[in-house]
N, C-alpha and C positions, 0 to 999 in steps of 0.2 A: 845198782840202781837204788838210791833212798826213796825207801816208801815212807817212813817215817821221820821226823822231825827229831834232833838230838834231844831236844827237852822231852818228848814224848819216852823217848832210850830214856833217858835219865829219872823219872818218874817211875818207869819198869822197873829199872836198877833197884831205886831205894824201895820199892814196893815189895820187891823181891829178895831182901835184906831181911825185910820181917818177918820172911816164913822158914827160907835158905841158908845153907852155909853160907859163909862168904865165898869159900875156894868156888862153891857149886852157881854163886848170882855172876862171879867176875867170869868163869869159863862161860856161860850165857851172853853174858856181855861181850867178850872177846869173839864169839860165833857173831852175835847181830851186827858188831861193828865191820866184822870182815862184809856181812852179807850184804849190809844198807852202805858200805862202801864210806864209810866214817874213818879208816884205818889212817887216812892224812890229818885229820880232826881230832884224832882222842885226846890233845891238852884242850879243848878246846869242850867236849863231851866229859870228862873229869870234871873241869871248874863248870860244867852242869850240874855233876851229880851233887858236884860241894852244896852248890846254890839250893838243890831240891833238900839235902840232907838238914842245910839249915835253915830254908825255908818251914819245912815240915814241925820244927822244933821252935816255930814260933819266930825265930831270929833274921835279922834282913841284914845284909853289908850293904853298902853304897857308895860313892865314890864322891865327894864334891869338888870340883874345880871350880878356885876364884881367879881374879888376876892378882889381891890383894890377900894377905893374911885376914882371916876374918876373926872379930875378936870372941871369945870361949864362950858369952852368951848366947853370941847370935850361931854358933852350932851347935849348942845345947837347943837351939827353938827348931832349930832345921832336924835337928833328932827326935824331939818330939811334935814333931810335925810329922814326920816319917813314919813316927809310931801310928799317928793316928790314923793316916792315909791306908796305912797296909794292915794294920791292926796286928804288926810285929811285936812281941813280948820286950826284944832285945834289939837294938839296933845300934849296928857301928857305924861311924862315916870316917871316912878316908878320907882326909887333906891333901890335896893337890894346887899346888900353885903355877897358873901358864899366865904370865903376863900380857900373850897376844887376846885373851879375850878383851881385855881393855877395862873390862867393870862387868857387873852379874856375874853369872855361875852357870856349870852345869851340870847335873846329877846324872848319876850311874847308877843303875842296878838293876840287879835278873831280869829281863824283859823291858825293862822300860828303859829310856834317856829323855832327861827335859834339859835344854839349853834356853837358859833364858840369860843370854851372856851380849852384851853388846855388840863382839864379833859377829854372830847369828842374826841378827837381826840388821846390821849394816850387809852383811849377806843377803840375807831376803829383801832388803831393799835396793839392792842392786842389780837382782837376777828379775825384776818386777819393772826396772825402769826401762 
């Protein structure tokens, strides 16, 4: 039965990095994942802990999907934009290209997803009429 939330595990983990062995934070981790029933989830609980390690370290990945190639200024503004938003030291974005959005974008990362991509929005105006 999960009582807790992966990212709540995930937060423990690295928490518990700063005081712990490793062998001694991962056999913890191995015990809560069996107990909160995560053991189908651990790729999924790892790219947490990644997220919280470099979270903590100031750093943010992100994912952006265009339909179009976007040109190196306007994802240098979408990265420091990013900065600003999360107030990340370091921030990577990931290029993704899905032609089905049609035009806009959609961003990825730790916790959040914004679509503001044409597809989505012909979406919402479909599921409304």
């Amino acid at each position: 039965m999960k009582k807790h939330s992966r990212k709540k595990l995930a937060q423990a983990f690295v928490g518990l990095l700063e005081t712990h062995s490793v062998s001694s934070t991962v056999r913890a981790l191995a015990d809560a994942t069996q107990r909160e029933g995560y053991t189908r989830d651990i790729d999924f609980l790892v790219q947490d802990i990644a997220a919280e390690l470099l979270r903590q370290r100031g750093h943010l990945e992100a994912e952006l999907t265009t339909a179009h190639p976007l040109p190196k200024k306007n994802i240098e503004a979408v990265t420091e934009w990013l900065k600003k938003i999360t107030d990340a030291r370091t921030v990577h974005v990931q290029m993704k290209e899905d032609p089905s959005l049609l035009g806009g974008a959609a961003l990825r990362m730790p916790g959040r997803e914004i679509d503001f991509s044409i597809k989505q929005k012909l979406s919402t105006l479909k599921s409304h009429a």
